[in-house]
N, C-alpha and C positions, 0 to 999 in steps of 0.2 A: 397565497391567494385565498380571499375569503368567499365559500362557498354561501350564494342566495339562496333562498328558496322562496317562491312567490305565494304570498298570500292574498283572500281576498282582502286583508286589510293592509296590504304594502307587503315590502321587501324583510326575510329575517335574515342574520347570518345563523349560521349552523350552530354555532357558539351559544348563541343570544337563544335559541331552544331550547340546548343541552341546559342552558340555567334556567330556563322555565318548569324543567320536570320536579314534581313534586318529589321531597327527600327521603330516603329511610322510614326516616322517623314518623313523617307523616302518611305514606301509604299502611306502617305498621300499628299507628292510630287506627287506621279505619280496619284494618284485619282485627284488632283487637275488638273492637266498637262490634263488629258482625260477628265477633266468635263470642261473645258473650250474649248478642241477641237470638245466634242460633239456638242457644244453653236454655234464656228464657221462652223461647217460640216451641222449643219441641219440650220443656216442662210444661207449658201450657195445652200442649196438645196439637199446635197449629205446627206440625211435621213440614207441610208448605215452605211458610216461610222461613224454620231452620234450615231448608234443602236451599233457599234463595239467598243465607245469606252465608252459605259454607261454597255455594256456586261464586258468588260475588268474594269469599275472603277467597278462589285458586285463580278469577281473574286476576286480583291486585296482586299474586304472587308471581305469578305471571308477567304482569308490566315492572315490577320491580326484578326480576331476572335477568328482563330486557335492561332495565337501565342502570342496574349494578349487578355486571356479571360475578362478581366477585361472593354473591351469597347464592348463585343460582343450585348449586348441588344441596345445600342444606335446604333453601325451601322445596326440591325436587322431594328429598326426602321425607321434609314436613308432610307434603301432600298423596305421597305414599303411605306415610307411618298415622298419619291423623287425619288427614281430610278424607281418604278413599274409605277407609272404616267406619269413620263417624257417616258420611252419605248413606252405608250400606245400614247403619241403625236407625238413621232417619226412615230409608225406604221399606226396611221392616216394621217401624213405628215399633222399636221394643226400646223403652225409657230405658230400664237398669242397664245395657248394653251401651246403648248413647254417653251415660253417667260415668262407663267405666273406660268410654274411646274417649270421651272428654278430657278426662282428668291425667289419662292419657298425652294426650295434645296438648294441656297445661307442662307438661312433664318436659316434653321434647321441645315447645319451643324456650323454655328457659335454659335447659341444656343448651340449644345455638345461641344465647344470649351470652353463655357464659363461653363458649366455643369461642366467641367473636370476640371475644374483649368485652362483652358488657355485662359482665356479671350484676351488676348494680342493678339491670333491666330485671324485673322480676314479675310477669304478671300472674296475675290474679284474678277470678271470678269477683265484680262487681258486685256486693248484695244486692245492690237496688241497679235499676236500670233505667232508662227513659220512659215516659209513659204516653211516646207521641204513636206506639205503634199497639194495636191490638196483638199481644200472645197467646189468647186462647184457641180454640179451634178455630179452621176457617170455614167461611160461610161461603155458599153460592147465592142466596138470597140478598137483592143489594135494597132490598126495603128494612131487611133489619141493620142498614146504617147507623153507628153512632154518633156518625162525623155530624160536625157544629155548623152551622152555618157561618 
């Protein structure tokens, strides 16, 4: 029997959810995308936003635990050996300590890449980055906006 669950846009079966969640691969895109933003955000000095987006990469490790339980002890791990260290460098604002949890955390997640069968996975610091975000210091002044109209 197939279990409904009532939305406000109709009827789903449980199924038809389960294939809605977004895959591996693409939760591990956006951990990658914000662990390299954090890299840029606290080289520029804005400590802020790398604490926002090493918070945002243990959310998405977090729903990816939930929905493949199957990597949940290695990303447990991850975020014990890379995330809680790299936080504690961000909250000290000490760059060389950051630089060396990093490279760190580049370290270990290739290790579970190759743990898992994906050795081929092999990431890497970006030289370049997006330039939709500001990484220098943050400001409290919202008159010194750069945003475009």
């Amino acid at each position: 029997m197939d279990t409904l669950v009532r939305t406000k846009n109709g009827e789903l079966r449980l199924e038809q959810i389960a294939e809605a969640l977004p895959g591996t691969s693409e939760i591990m895109a956006q951990v990658g995308r914000r662990y390299a933003r954090a890299y840029y955000a606290a080289h520029g000095g804005n400590w802020e936003l790398a604490a926002y987006c090493l918070r945002e990469i243990r959310s998405r490790q977090r729903m990816l635990a939930v929905i493949r339980p199957k990597y949940a002890r290695q990303l447990a791990e991850f975020d014990r050996d890379a995330l809680v260290p790299l936080l504690a460098t961000v909250e000290a604002r000490d760059w060389e300590e950051f630089e060396r949890a990093f490279a760190q955390g580049i370290r270990r997640a290739n290790h579970y890449h190759s743990q898992t069968g994906k050795s081929y996975i092999r990431w890497k610091l970006p030289e370049r980055i997006t330039d939709d975000l500001d990484f220098g210091p943050a400001t409290t002044d919202s008159d010194k906006s750069t945003a475009r109209a």
